[in-house]
C-alpha positions as CSV (number, residue, x, y, z in Angstrom):
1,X,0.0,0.0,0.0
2,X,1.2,3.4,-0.6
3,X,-0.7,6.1,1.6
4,X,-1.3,9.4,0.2
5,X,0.1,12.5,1.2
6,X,-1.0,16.1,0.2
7,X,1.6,17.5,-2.2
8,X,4.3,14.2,-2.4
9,X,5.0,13.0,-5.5
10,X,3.4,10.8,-7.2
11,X,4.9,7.2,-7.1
12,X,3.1,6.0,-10.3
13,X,3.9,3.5,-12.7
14,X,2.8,0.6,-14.8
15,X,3.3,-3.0,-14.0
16,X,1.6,-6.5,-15.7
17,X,-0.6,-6.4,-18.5
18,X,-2.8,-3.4,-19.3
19,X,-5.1,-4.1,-22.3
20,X,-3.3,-2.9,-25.5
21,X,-6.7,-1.2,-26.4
22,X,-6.9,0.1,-23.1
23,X,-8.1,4.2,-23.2
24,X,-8.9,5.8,-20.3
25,X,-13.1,6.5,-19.7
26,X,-13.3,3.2,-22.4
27,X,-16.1,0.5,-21.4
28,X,-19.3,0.5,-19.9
29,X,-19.6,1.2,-16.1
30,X,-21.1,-2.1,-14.0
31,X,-22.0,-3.5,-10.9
32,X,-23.7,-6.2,-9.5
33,X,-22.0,-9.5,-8.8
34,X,-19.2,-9.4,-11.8
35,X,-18.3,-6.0,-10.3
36,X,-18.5,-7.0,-6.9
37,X,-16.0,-9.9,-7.4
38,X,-13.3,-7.1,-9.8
39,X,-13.9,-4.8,-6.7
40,X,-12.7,-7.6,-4.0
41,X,-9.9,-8.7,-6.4
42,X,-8.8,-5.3,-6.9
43,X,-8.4,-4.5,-3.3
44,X,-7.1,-8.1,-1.9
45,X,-4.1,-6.9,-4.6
46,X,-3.6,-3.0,-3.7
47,X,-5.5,-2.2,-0.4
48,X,-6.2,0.9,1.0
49,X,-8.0,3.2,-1.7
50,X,-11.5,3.2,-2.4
51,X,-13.1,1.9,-5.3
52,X,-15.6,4.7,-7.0
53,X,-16.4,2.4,-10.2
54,X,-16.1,-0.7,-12.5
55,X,-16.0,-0.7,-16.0
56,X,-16.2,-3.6,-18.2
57,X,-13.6,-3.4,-20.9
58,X,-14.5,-4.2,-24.6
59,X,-12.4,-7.2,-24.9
60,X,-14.1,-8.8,-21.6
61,X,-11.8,-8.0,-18.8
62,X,-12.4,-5.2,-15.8
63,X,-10.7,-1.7,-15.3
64,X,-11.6,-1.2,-11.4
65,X,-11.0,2.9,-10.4
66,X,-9.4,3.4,-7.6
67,X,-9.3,6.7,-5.5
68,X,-7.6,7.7,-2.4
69,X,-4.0,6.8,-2.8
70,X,-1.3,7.7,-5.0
71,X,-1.1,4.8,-7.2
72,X,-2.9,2.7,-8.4
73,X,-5.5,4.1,-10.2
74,X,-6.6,1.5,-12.6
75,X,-6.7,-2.0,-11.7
76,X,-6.9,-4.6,-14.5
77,X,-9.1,-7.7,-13.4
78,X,-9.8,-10.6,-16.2
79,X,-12.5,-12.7,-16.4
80,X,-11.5,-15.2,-13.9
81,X,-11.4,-12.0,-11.4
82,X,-7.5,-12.1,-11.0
83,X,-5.6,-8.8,-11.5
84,X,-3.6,-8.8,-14.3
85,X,-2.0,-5.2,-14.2
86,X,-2.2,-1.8,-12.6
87,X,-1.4,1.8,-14.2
């Protein structure tokens, strides 16, 4: 986890696989129980933010927002509901 401080910078970066037709505010925002199970995948992998969304990528696999800490921001889940990459 990396806790957020006002005014640090940011530690971001890109690791595993984000979707090579991956744009940011692509997809179709979810929820219900496919979201639910992206949300608690997200989260068991990079705890401590708070997830505001799910979106449902075109080529099946989840982007899950996260907000409150300085990185990561977009959390890659695949169908199977295992993180695959953060950005």
């Amino acid at each position: 986890m990396v806790p957020f401080q006002r005014g640090a910078p940011s530690t971001a970066k890109q690791v595993g696989q984000i979707p090579a037709n991956y744009t940011q505010g692509s997809g179709t925002i979810v929820s219900g129980t496919n979201a639910n199970k992206a949300t608690e995948a997200a989260l068991a992998a990079y705890s401590g933010g708070i997830v505001d969304r799910v979106v449902k990528l075109s080529n099946g696999e989840y982007e899950v927002h996260n907000i409150g800490v300085n990185w990561p921001h977009h959390i890659f889940v695949n169908r199977d509901f295992k993180v695959v990459g953060a950005v």
